[in-house]
N, C-alpha and C positions, 0 to 999 in steps of 0.2 A: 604670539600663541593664539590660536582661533580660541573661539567660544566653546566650540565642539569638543576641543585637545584639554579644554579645561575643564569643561563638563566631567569627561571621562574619568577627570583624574580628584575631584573634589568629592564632598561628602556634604549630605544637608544637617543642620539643627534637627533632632527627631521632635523637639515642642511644634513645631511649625508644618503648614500645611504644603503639599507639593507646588502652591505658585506663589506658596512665600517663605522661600527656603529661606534660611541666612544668609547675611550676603558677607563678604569680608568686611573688616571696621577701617575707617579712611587713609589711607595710606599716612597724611598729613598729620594726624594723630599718635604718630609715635615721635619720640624725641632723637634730632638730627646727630649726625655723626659728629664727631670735633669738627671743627673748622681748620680746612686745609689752608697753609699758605697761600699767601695771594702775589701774584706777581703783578710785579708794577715794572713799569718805563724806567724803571731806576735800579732797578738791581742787579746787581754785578753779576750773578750765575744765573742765567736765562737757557732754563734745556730746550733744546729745539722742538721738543714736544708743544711747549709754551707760547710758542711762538706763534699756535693757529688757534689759540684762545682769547676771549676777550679778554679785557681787562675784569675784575673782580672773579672770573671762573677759576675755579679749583685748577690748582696745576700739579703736575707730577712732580714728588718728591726727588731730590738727588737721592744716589744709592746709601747716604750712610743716613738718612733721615729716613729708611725704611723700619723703622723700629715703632714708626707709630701704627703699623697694622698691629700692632698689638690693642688697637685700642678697640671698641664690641664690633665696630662698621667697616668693612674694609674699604679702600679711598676708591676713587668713581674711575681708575682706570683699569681694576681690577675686576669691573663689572663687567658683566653683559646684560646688557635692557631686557632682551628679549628671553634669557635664561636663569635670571637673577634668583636665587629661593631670598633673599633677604625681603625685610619687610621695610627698611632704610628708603626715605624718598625720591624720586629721579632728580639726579644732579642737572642743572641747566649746563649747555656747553653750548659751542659758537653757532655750532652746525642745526642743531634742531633749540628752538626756544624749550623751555620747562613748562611744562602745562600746566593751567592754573590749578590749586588744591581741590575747587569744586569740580572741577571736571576729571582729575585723579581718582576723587572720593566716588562721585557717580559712573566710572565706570570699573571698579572695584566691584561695587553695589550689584551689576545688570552681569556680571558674568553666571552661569550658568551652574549647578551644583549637581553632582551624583550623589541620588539617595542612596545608595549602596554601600558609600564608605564613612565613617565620621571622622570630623576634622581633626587633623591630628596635633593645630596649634591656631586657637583662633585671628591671632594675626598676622600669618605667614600667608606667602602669596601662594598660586595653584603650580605643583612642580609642571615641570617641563612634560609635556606630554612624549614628545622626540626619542626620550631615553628613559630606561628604569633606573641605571647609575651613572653616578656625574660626579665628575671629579672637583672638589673647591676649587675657589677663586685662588687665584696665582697670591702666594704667600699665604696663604688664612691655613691654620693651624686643621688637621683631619677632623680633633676631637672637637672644636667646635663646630665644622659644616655637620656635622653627625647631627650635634645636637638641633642644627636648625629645621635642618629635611631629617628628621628621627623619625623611624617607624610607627605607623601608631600604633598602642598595645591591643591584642586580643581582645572582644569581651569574653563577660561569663557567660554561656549559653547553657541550654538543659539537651537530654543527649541527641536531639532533633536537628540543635543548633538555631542558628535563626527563625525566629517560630513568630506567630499570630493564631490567637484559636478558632479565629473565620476569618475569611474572607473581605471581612467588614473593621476586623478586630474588636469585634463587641463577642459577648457569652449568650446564645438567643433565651430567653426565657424558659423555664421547666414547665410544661402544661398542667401537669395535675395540680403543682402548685400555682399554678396562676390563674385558676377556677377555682381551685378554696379561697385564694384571697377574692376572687369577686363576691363567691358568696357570702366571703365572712365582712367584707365592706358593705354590702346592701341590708346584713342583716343585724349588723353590728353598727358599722361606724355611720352608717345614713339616721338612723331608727336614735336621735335624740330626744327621745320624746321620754326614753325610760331612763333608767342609773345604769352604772358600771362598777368593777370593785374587782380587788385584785383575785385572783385563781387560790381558790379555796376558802376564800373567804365567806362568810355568814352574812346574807343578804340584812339589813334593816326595812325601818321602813318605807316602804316605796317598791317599786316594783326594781327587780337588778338582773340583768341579763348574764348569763353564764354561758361560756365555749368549752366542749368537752368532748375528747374522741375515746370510743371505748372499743374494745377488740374483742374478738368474739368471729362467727359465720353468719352469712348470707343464705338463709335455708329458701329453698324455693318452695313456692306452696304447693305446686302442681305436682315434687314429687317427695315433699316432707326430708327433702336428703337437702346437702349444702351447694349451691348456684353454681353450676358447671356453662362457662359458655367458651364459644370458641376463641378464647385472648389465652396468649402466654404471658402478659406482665400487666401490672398492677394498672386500672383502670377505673375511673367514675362512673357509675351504674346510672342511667335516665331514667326517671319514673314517667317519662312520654310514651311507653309502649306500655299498652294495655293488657298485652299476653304475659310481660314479665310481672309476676307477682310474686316478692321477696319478703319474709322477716327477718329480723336481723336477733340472732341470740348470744345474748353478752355472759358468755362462761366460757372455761377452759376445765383442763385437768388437773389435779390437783397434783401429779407430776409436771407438771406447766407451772402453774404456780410456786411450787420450789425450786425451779429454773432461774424462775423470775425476780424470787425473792433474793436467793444467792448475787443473781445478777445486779441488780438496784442496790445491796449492801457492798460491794464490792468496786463501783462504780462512785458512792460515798467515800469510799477508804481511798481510792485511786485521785479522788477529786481534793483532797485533802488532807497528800502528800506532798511535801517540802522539797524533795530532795528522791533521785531517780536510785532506786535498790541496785541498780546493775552499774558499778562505778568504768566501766568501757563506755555507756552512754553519753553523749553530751549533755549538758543542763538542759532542763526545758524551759518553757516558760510556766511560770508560776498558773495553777489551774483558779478556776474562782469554785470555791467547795461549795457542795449541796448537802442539807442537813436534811433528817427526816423525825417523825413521830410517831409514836407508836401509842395508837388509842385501841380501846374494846368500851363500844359504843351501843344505844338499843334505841332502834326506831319504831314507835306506834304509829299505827294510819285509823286520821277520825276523817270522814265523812262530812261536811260543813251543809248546810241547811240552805234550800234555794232562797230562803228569803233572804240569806246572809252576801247572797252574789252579789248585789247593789252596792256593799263597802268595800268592794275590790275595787282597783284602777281600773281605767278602762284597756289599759293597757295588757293588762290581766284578763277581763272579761273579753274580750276580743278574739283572746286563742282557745277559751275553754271550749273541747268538744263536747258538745251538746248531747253527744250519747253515754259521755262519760261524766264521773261525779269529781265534782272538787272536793281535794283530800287535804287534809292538813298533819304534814309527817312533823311528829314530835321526836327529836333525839335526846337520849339521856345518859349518861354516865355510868357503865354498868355498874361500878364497884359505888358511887356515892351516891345515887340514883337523882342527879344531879339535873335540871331542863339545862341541855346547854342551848339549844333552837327549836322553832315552831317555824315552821317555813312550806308555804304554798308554794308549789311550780305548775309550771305550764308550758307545753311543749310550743318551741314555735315552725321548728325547722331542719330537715335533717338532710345528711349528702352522705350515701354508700358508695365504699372503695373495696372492691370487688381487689385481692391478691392471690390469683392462682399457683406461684411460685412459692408459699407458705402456707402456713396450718391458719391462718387467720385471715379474714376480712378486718375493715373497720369503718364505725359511721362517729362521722361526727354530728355534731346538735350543737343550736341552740337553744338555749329555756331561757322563761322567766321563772323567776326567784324574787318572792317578798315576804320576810316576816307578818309573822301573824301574832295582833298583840291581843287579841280576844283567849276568853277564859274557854279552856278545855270541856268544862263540869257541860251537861247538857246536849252532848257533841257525841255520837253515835260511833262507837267504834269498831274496826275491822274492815275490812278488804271486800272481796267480792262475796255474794252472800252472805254478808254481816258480820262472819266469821272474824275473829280476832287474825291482823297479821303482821303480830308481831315477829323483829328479826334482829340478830346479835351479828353485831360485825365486829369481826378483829381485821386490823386496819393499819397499813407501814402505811404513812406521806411523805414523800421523797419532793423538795422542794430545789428548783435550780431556776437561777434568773428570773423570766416572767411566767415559768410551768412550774407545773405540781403533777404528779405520779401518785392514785393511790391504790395500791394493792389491797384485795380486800375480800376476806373470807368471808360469807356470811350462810348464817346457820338460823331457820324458822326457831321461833325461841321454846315452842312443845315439842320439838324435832329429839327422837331420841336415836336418829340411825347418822350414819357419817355420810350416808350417799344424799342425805339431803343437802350435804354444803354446797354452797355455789364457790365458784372464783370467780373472780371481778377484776378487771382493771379499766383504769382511764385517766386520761391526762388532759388537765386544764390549761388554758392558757389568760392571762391576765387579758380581761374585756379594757379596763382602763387604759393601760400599755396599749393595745390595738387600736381603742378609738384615736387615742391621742397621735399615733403615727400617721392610722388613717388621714384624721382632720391634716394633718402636717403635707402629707400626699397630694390631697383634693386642693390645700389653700396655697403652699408652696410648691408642691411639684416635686420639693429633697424630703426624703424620709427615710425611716428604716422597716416600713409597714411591711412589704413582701417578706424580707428576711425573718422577722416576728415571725410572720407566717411558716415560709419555712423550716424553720429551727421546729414549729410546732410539729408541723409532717413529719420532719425528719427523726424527730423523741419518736415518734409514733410509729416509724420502721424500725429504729434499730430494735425498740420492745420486741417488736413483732418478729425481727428473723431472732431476736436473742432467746426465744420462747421455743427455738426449734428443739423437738424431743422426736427421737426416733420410735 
């Protein structure tokens, strides 16, 4: 059989690369047939078949001694070399010597494999190219040549059938996610110099960086209306052009926000279900449940003294804008009027995702966050022109894996009309978790940093189309 006739008809290893397919395992390696009788110089029933063999070569049984093809091999006159499906070794006969094992083995080894089909028995030789059906060896039972050249089974395919998702068989990368993770590696996982701490957590002391995207619109300055540019899907806004001039305003409606609210509760009950309500369904797999809190909170903003800027980190002092003042938001407990934090931020960094396809943009940040352990008394309170600006937040936190979600009403605390509430959302993602993948990315190269990232984008769409209200 050519190389060619076997190519056509064999199948590779899919672990292996196309110039290292599998090759068959050594002929020599499987274990020999029974031992046929041997004819010797002395034996009274010598068949003339016998008679052009050496001595010690397998001879042909007489007709009632055919009972031994019952045995797994059938005898070497029932072969043919060149047609053979068995995997059983070439018998030596007078006319051609037996080749040695290693040169059996190695050219086993060097025949030729079609990626097209898989092997349908890793030690069977390659069928005969000549024919599709072939009849067994004279005497050998149907059911077992079947079994030896047996079809191979189907796979399982999906309805495409044999598929690759490219060209390459790799998934190429998602863009917008793989520009938030750069920025959130240069500004997160490079920048060791400050803390980290998990998503929603309460900064101590020291400065702690925080990741956070909140939804909301992209208003353009030029015409006080929401950022209309010529893109049909969601995209990263450049602050390299100087004509585009963008705020970003973190509210919704407050029919958005009962969308939201229903949806985030619902999503809890869904995550920490047992067992699927509709019994036609198959099991699923078990979900990992997300828990939430429910606080009604009051933040005061004091105003901190320039002389006071020298006991920040530098880390801190760094990103204060110079035209803005450093605030110190006090949170407290509405019902127990309880401190639960004093904590300075500081903005470091932000990236606008401009979504024409929905009622929302989103930007993400990040901040520095450090406790402040100085005493309140002598600290000048209120907002812009001195004014007190105090605010009452009612507040679900929706926690899952390394995010938090936290919905959140807030009402000026001398506010006696309902159109002053705001809504709010935004979702964190644990800085800890990310550096640590990061680090794992930069120093190993295996990680799960993108996906982190991901997963965070991804919380951050489904919110966004879930919020759709007509």
């Amino acid at each position: 059989m050519t190389p060619q006739a076997a190519s056509s008809r064999q199948t590779p290893n899919p672990q292996t690369s196309p110039k290292g397919l599998a090759h068959q395992p050594p002929v020599s390696s499987l274990p020999p047939p029974p031992p046929p009788n041997i004819a010797t110089s002395n034996s009274p029933n010598r068949d003339p078949q016998t008679m052009t063999t050496t001595q010690g070569s397998a001879s042909s049984p007489k007709q009632p001694q055919r009972k031994r093809l019952r045995y797994d091999e059938p005898p070497i006159f029932a072969r043919k070399a060149s047609r053979s499906t068995s995997s059983s070794p070439v018998m030596a006969s007078r006319r051609q010597p037996a080749p040695a094992p290693g040169l059996a083995s190695s050219t086993a080894r060097q025949e030729p494999r079609d990626p097209k089909r898989l092997p349908s028995q890793p030690t069977s030789q390659p069928p005969d190219s000549s024919s599709t059906k072939r009849e067994p060896p004279n005497g050998y039972p149907h059911s077992v040549s079947n079994s030896v050249s047996h079809t191979p089974q189907p796979l399982e395919y999906g309805p495409l059938g044999p598929w690759e998702p490219t060209i390459t068989n790799i998934i190429p990368y998602e863009e917008i996610t793989r520009t938030i993770s750069h920025f959130l590696f240069m500004q997160v996982v490079q920048r060791e110099d400050v803390g980290i701490g998990p998503a929603g957590g309460v900064p101590g002391h020291g400065a702690q960086l925080e990741i956070e995207a909140k939804i909301g619109q992209l208003i353009d300055r030029n015409t006080n209306e929401r950022l209309r540019l010529p893109v049909m899907n969601e995209c990263i806004i450049t602050k390299d052009d100087p004509s585009l001039r963008v705020n970003f305003k973190s509210s919704m409606t407050e029919s958005q926000h009962k969308t939201l609210n229903q949806f985030l509760n619902k999503a809890v009950m869904d995550s920490q279900s047992k067992t699927s309500s509709d019994p036609s369904q198959p099991p699923q797999k078990p979900r990992i449940p997300m828990t939430y809190v429910h606080t009604r909170e009051r933040d005061s903003f004091y105003e901190l003294p320039p002389h006071a800027h020298n006991t920040l980190p530098q880390s801190i002092r760094a990103q204060i804008n110079p035209r803005h003042k450093v605030k110190v938001r006090v949170t407290t407990d509405q019902k127990s009027g309880k401190t639960l934090a004093k904590i300075i931020k500081a903005r470091v960094a932000d990236l606008d995702v401009h979504s024409p396809r929905t009622q929302f943009d989103w930007r993400i940040s990040v901040n520095l966050e450090m406790g402040y352990d100085g005493e309140i008394e002598g600290l000048v309170e209120g907002g812009d022109g001195g004014s007190r600006a105090d605010r009452n937040k009612d507040r679900m936190s929706y926690r899952h894996l390394a995010y938090q979600i936290d919905l959140t009403q807030v009402t000026p605390s001398d506010s006696t009309s309902k159109a002053d509430k705001e809504h709010e959302l935004e979702v964190e993602v644990s800085t800890a978790e990310l550096r640590k993948q990061g680090q794992l990315a930069r120093d190993t190269g295996s990680s799960a940093y993108e996906e982190l990232v991901k997963g965070f984008v991804d919380n951050v769409r489904v919110l966004v189309r879930a919020a759709q209200v007509q």
